[in-house]
C-alpha positions in Angstrom: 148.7 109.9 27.6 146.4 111.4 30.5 147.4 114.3 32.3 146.0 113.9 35.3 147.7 117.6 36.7 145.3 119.3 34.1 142.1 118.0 35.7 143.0 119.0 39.2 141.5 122.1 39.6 138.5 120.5 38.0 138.5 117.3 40.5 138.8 120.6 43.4 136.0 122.6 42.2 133.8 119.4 42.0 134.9 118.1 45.5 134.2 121.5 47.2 130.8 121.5 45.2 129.9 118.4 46.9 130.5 119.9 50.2 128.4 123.0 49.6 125.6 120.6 48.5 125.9 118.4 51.5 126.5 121.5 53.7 123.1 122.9 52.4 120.8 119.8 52.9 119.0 119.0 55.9 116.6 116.5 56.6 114.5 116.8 59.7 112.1 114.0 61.3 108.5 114.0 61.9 109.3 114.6 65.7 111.4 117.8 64.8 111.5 121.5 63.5 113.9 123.7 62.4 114.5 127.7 63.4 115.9 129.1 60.3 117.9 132.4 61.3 119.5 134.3 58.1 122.2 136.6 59.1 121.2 136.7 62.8 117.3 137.4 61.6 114.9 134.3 62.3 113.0 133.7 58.5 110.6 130.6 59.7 110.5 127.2 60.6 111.6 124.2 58.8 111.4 120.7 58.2 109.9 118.1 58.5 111.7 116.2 55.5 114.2 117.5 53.1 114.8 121.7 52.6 118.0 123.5 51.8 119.9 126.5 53.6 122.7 128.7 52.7 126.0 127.7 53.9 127.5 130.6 55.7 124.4 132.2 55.9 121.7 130.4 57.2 121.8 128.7 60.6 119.3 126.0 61.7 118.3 125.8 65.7 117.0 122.0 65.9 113.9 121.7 68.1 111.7 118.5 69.1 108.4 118.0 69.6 108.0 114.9 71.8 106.6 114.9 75.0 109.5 115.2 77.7 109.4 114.1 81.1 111.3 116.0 83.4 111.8 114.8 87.1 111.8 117.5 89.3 114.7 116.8 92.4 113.8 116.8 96.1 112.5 119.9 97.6 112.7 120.4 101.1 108.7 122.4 102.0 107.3 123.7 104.7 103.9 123.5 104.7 101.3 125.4 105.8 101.3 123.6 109.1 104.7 124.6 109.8 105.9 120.7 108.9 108.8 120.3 106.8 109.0 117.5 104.2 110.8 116.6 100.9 108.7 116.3 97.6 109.6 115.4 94.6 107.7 115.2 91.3 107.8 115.1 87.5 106.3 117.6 84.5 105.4 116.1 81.3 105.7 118.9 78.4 106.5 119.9 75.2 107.3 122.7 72.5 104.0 123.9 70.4 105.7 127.0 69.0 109.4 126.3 68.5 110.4 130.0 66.7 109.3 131.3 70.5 111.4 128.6 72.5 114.1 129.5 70.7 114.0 133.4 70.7 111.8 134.1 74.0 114.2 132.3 76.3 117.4 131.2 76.1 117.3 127.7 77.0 113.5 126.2 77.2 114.3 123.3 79.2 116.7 125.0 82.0 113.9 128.0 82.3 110.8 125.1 82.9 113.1 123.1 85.5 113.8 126.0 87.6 110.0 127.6 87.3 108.5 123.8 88.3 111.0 123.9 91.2 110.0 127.3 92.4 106.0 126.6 91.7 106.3 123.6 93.9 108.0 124.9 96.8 105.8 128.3 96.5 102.0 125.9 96.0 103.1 123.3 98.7 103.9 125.9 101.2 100.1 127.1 101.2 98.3 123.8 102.0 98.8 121.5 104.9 100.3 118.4 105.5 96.8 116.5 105.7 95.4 118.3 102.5 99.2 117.3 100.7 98.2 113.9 101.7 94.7 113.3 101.1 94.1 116.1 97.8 97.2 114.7 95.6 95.2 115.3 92.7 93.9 118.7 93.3 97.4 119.9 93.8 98.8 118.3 90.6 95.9 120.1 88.2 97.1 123.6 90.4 100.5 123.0 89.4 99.9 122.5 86.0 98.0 125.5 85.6 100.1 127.8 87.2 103.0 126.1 84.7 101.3 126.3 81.9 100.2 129.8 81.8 104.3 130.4 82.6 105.5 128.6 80.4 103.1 129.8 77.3 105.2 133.0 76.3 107.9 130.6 75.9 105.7 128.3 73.3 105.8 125.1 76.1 102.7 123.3 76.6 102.7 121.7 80.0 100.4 118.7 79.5 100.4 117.3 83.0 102.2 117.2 86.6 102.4 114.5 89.3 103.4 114.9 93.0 105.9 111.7 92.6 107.3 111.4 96.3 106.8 112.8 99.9 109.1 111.7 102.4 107.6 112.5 106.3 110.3 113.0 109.7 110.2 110.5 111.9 108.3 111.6 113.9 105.8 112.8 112.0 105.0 109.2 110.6 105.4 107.8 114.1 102.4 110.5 114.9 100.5 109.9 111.8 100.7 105.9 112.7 99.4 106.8 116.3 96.5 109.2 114.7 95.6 106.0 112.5 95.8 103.4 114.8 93.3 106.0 117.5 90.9 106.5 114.6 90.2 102.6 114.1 89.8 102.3 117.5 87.0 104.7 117.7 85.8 103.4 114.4 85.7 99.7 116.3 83.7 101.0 119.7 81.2 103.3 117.1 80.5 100.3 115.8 80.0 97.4 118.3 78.0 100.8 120.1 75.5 100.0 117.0 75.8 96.2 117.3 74.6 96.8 120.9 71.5 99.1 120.1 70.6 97.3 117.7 70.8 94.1 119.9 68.9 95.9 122.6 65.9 97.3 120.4 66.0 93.6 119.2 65.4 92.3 122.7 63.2 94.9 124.0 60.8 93.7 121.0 60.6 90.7 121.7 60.2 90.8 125.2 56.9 92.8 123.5 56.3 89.9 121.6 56.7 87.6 124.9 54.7 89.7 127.1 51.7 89.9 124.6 51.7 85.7 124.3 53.3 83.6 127.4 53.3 80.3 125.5 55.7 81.7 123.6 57.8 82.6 126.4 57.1 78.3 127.5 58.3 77.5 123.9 61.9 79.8 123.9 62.1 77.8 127.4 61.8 74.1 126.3 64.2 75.0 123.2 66.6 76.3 125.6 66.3 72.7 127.5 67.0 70.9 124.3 69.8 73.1 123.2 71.6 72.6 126.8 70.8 68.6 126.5 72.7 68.5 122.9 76.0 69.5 124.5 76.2 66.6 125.9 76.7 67.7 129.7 76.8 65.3 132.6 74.5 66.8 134.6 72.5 70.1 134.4 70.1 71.5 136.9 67.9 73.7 135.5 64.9 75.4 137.4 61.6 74.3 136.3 58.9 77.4 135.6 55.9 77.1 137.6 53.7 77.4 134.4 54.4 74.2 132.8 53.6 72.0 135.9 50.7 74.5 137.1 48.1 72.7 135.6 49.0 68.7 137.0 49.4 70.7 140.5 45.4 71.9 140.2 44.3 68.4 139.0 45.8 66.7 142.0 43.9 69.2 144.3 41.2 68.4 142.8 41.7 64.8 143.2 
């Protein structure tokens, strides 16, 4: 007959194998690395795939390597000008050494939110409202520098930043709306101002032309008369030049 009681310790010493094995695989993806620390002393990295540890022992630190995106909150700036605004924007980076993201700083992510807040309050603060406006992009590649050389002790590669939102007073986009509207304005008189020289060097060549032959000047006159008869007018008085009837005047003197 089976004694099962007899196997026991056998059926326990096979279970708690089983655990020791399980506890002592790890399998990482390609997108991840491991920080292997061996009695509080960091021995390497780890992964990706399969590897083994030492329960008890060992202890793994997970790190990724994707690309995060991290949206920076609202930050109330005063800029150079003295005009206060809320900017908000967002820093793409990620971990190129993970053994220094894990022992240089205690928490990688926490430390890069709080540096990209303080970098964007301290870089806004130097440039005015106009050049915030206008020079989004210089601003962007500034803050990523000043970032990225930060954040490189810590093994974080800031790959890029963008200014994401900048929300004006009031009244500073009812005055930017008033600057605008005054700058088309002059934009419209500068150019009918050209469109009227241009009209007048026109017209003072050819009244050249006109002076230089006055059969022309018959010829602009008798298209004028036919232009006038095709709308179609009930009656039109129209002065007669002296010119065109100068010559049947000298033939009936001489008759």
């Amino acid at each position: 007959m089976f004694d099962f009681i007899n196997y026991i310790p056998i059926i326990f010493l096979f279970a708690i194998c089983i655990m020791f094995v399980s506890s002592a695989v790890r399998i990482l993806p390609e997108y991840e690395r491991g920080v292997l620390f061996r009695l509080g002393r960091m021995v390497g990295v780890r992964g990706p795939g399969l590897f083994f540890i030492i329960p008890g022992v060992d202890r793994l630190v997970r790190v990724t390597l994707r690309t995060v995106a991290f949206e920076v909150p609202p930050q109330d700036v005063i800029t150079h000008d003295n005009v206060t605004v809320k900017v908000s924007a967002v820093i793409y980076f990620r971990v190129m050494e993970p053994q220094k993201a894990i022992v240089e700083v205690e928490d990688y992510l926490y430390a890069t939110s709080q540096l990209s807040q303080t970098t964007l309050r301290s870089v806004l603060g130097q440039v005015d409202l106009d050049e915030l406006l206008s020079n989004r992009e210089k601003i962007n590649k500034e803050l990523q520098e000043i970032l990225d050389r930060h954040t490189g002790p810590w093994g974080v590669k800031v790959a890029n930043v963008e200014v994401k939102n900048i929300d004006l007073p009031q009244e500073m986009q009812r005055a930017i709306a008033k600057q605008a509207e005054a700058e088309r304005e002059r934009r419209a008189k500068v150019i009918h101002a050209e469109g009227e020289l241009q009209a007048s060097e026109k017209l003072a060549q050819a009244a050249k032309v006109l002076a230089v032959e006055p059969t022309a000047l018959q010829l602009r006159y008798l298209q004028t008369l036919a232009e006038i008869a095709s709308e179609k007018n009930s009656t039109t008085i129209f002065p007669v030049p002296i010119d065109l009837i100068k010559m049947f005047l000298e033939k009936s003197g001489k008759a």
